[in-house]
C-alpha positions as CSV (number, residue, x, y, z in Angstrom):
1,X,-90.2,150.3,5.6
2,X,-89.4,148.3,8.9
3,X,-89.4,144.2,8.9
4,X,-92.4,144.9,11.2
5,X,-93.9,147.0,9.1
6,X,-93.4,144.9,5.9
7,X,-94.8,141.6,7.7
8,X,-97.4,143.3,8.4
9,X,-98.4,145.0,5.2
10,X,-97.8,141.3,3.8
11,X,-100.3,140.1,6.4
12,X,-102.8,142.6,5.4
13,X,-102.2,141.4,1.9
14,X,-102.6,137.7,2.5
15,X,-105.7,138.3,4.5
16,X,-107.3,140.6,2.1
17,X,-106.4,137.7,-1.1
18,X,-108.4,135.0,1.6
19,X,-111.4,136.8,1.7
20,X,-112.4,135.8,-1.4
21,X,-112.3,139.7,-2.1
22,X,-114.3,139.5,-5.8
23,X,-117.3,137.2,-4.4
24,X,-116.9,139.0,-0.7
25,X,-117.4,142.7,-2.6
26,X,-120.0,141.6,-5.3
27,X,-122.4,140.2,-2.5
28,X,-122.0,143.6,0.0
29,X,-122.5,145.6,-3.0
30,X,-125.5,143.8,-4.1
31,X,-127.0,143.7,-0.5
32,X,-126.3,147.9,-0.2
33,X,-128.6,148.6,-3.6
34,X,-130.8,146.3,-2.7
35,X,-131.1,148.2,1.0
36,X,-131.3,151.9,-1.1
37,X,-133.8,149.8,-3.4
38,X,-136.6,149.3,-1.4
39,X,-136.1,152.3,0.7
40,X,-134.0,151.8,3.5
41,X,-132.6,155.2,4.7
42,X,-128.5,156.3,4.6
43,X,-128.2,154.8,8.0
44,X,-130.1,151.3,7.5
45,X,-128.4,151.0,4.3
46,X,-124.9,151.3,5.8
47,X,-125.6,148.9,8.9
48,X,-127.0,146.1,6.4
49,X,-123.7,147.1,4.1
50,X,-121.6,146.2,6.8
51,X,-123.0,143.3,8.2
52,X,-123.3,141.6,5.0
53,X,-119.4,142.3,4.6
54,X,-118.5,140.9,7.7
55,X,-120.6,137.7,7.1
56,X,-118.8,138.3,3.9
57,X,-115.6,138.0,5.5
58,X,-115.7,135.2,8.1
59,X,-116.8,133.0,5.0
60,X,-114.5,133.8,2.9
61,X,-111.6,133.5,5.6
62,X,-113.2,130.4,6.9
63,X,-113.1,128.8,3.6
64,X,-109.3,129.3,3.5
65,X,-108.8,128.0,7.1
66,X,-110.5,124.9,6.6
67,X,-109.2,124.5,3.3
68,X,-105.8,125.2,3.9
69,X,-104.5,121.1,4.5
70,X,-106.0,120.3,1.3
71,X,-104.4,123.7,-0.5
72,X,-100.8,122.6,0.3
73,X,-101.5,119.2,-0.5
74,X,-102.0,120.3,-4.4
75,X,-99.5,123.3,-3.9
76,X,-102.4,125.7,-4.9
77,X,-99.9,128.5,-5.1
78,X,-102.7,131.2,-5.6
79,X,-104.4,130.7,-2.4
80,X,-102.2,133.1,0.1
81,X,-101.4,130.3,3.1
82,X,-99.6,128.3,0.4
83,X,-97.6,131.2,-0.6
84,X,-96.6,132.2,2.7
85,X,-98.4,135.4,2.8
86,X,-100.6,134.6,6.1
87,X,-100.7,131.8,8.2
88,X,-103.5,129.3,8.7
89,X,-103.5,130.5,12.2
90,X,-103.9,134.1,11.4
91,X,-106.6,133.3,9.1
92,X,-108.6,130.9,11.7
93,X,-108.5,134.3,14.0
94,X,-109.5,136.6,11.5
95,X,-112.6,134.4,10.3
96,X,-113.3,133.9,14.0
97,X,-113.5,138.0,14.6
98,X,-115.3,138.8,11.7
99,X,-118.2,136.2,12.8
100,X,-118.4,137.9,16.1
101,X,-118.3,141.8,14.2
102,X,-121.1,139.9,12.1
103,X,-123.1,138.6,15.1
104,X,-123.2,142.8,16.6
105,X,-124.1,144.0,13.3
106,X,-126.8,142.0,12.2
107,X,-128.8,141.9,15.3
108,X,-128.4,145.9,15.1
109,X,-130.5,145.7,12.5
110,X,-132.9,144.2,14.6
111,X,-133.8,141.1,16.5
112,X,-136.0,139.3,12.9
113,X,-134.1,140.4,10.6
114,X,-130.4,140.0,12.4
115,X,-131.4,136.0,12.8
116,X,-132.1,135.7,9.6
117,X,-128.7,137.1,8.0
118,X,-127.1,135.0,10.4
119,X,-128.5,132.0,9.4
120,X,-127.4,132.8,6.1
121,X,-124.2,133.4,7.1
122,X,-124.2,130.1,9.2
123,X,-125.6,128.1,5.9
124,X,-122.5,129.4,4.3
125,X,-120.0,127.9,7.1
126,X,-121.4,124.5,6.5
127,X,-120.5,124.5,3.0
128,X,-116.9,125.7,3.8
129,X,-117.0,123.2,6.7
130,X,-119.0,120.1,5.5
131,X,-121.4,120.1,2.6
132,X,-118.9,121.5,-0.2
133,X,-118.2,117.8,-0.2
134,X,-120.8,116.2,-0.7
135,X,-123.9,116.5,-3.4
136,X,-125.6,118.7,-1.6
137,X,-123.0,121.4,-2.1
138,X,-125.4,123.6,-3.7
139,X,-127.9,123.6,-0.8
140,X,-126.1,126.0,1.1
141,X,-125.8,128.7,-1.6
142,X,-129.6,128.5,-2.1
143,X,-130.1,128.9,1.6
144,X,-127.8,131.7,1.8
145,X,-128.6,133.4,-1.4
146,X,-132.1,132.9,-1.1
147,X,-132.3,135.0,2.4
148,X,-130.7,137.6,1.2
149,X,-133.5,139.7,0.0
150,X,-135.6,138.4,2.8
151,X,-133.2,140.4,5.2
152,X,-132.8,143.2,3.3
153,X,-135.9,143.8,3.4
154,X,-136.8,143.0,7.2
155,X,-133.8,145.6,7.9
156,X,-135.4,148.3,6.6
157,X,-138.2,150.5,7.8
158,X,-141.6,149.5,7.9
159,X,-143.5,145.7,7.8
160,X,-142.3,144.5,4.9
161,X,-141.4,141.5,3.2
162,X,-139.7,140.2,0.4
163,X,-141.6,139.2,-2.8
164,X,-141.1,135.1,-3.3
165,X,-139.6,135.5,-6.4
166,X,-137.0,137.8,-4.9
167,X,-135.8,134.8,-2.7
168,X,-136.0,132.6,-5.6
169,X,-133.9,134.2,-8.1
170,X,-131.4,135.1,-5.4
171,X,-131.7,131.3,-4.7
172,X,-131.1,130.4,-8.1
173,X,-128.6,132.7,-8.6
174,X,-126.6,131.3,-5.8
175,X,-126.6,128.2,-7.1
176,X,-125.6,129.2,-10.3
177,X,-122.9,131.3,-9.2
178,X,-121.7,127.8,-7.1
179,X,-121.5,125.5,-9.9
180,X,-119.7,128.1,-12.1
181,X,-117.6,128.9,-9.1
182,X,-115.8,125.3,-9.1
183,X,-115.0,125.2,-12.6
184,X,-111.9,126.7,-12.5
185,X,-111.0,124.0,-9.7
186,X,-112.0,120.9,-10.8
187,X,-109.4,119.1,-11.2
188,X,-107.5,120.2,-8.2
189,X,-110.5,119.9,-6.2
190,X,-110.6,116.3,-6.7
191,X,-107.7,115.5,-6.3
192,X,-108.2,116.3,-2.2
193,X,-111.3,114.6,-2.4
194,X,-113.6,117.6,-3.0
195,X,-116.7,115.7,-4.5
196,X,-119.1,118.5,-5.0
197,X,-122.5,118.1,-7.3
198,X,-120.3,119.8,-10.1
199,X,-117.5,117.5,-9.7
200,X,-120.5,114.7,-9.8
201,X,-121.6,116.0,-12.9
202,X,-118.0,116.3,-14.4
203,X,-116.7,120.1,-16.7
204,X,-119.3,119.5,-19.6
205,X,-122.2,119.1,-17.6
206,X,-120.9,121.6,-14.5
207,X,-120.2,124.2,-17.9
208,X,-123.8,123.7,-19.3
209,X,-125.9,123.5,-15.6
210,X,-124.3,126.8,-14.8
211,X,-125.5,129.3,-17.0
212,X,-128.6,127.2,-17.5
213,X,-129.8,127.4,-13.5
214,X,-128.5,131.6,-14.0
215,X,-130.8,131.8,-16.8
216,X,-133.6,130.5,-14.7
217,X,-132.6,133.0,-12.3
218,X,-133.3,136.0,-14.7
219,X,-136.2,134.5,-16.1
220,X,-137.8,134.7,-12.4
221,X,-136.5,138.6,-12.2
222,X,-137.8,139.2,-15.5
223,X,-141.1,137.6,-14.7
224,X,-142.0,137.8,-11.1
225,X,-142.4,141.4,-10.7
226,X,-146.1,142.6,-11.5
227,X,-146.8,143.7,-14.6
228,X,-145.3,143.4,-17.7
229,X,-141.4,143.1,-18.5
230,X,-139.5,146.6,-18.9
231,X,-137.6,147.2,-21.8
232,X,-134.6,146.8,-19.7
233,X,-135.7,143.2,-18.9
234,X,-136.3,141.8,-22.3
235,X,-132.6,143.3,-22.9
236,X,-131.2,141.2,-19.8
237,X,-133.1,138.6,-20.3
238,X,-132.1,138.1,-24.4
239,X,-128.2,139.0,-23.3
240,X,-128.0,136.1,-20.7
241,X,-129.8,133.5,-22.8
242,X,-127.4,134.6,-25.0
243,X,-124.1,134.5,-22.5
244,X,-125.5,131.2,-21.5
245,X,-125.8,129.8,-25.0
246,X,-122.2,130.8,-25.8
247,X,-120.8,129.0,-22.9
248,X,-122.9,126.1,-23.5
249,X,-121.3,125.5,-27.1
250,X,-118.0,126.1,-25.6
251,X,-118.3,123.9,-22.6
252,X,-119.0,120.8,-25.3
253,X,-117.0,121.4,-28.2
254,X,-113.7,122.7,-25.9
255,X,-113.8,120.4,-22.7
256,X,-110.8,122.4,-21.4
257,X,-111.6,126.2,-21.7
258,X,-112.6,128.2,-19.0
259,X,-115.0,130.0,-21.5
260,X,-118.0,128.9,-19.4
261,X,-116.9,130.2,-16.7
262,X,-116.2,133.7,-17.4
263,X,-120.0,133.6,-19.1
264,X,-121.7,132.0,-16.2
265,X,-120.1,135.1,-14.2
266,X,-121.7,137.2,-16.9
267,X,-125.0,136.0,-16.9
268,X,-125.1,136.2,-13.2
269,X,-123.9,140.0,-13.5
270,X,-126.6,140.5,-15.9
271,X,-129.5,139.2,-13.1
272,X,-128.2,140.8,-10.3
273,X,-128.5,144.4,-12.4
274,X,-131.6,143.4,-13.4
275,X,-132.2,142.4,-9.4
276,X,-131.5,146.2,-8.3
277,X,-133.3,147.8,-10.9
278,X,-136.8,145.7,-9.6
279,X,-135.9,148.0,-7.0
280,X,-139.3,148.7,-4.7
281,X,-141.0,145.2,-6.4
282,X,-138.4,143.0,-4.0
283,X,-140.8,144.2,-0.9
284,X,-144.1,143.0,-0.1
285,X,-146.5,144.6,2.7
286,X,-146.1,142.7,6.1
């Protein structure tokens, strides 16, 4: 392989570690079954998929960009500008193009529905830009979450909307997913003056709110569809009060462990399967 080729193989690689690849893929995938779920055709289904990845993407690479003073100031060796893999520059550009590749595709899904994923996307910058700082640091994530659905649905064919609880467990979920999110970083965080709700609320309390709000989250799933539970909520839901339960223990008798993290992102797992199998329930008549 040629330098050229190498440096830019290595570039591809930073890039790809900046996106925040497991959040940026869980979200698209979500946002593709929830298209096929409520009955958006092959095409639909694929122009939602790929505007939620590139809203996806500027996020994640924006995160990166405007966190990268505060990354080398802790030597936060796992985040790719610290380890030389791609420069902050390179990342500003790529975050910059993916908002624009965003902007196209979500208005191609039409003029409602495209401003709505875009304000989504927007309440995502200000986290990465302002909020992640301050206690409001969860508001962003219910914003973003919470439209979710509420787009989906709007994309597809037909006057539709989505169900309230739809945008509320998506809300929730968000949240959720945000607290548990910064307890791996805690520490670090603070120390560049990161003063999130979580870091507010110090490990125990972050480790118990998380899978506490994600529990909430598959209550509303279980619940807000009409009729009675399925079988296969009653199983989700039991599971996740049990995930949640574990990492509550954990998260007070071992102050340290990461435990509550991996079940928070377990229990969120659990409601968004439980989120694609509601299916046709997500969408209302217009």
């Amino acid at each position: 392989m040629t330098p050229r080729a190498t440096a830019a193989a290595t570039t591809l690689r930073g890039l790809a570690l900046a996106s925040h690849a497991g959040p940026t893929v869980v979200v698209t995938v979500l946002a593709g079954f929830f298209a096929a779920g409520v009955g958006s055709g092959p095409g639909p289904t694929a122009l939602v998929t790929a505007a939620v990845l590139s809203g996806q993407l500027s996020v994640g690479w924006s995160n990166d960009w405007l966190d990268a003073r505060r990354d080398v100031a802790v030597q936060r060796a796992d985040k790719p500008v610290v380890a030389g893999l791609v420069s902050t520059r390179q990342v500003h550009a790529a975050a910059l193009v993916a908002a624009a590749v965003c902007v196209v595709l979500s208005l191609a899904t039409g003029l409602v529905a495209g401003l709505v994923h875009l304000a989504a996307v927007a309440s995502a910058w200000t986290y990465n830009a302002w909020l992640k700082s301050t206690a409001w640091s969860w508001a962003p994530y219910a914003v973003s979450f919470g439209l979710l659905p509420l787009f989906v649905v709007l994309a597809a064919p037909g006057d539709r909307v989505a169900a309230p609880w739809a945008m509320a467990a998506t809300a929730l979920l968000g949240v959720g997913a945000h607290v548990a999110n910064t307890l791996p970083d805690l520490e670090d965080d603070r120390a560049t003056g990161v003063r999130g709700l979580p870091h507010r609320l110090g490990r125990t309390r972050a480790s118990v709110l998380a899978p506490t709000v994600l529990v909430a989250a598959v209550g509303v799933v279980v619940l807000g569809p009409p009729g009675p539970p399925t079988v296969a909520g009653w199983v989700g839901g039991a599971v996740a009060v049990a995930l949640a339960v574990s990492a509550g223990v954990v998260a007070v008798r071992r102050t340290t462990s990461r435990a509550p993290f991996a079940l928070s992102m377990a229990v969120a797992a659990v409601c968004a399967a439980l989120l694609v199998l509601a299916g046709p329930d997500v969408a209302l008549p217009g």
